[in-house]
C-alpha positions in Angstrom: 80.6 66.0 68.9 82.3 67.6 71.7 84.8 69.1 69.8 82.0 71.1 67.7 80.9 72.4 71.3 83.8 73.2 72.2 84.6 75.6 69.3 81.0 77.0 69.2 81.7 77.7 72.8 84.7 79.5 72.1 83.2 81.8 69.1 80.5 82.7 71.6 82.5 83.9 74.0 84.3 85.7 71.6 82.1 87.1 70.1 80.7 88.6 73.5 84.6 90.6 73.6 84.7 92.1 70.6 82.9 94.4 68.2 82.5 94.8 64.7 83.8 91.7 63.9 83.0 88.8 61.9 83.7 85.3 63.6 83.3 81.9 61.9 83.6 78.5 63.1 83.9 75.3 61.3 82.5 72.0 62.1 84.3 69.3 60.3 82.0 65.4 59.8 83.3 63.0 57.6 79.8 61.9 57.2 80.5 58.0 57.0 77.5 57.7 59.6 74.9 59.3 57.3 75.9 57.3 54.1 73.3 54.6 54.5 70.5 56.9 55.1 70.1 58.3 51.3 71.3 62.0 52.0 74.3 61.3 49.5 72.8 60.2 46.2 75.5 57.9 43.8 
């Protein structure tokens, strides 16, 4: 979602300021939209 861009967006233009450094961003998904599709198995 946007929020995921938005934080992507921010690490890269971190990332493009300083060096020798290790940057990690998290994207959080409940995944209640994928349950019905088999990706989860009981």
């Amino acid at each position: 979602g946007i929020s995921a861009a938005g934080a992507c967006e921010v690490a890269l233009r971190i990332s493009q300021t300083v060096e020798n450094a290790t940057i990690v961003f998290v994207v959080c998904d409940r995944g209640d939209r994928y349950l019905s599709t088999g990706v989860f198995p009981a």
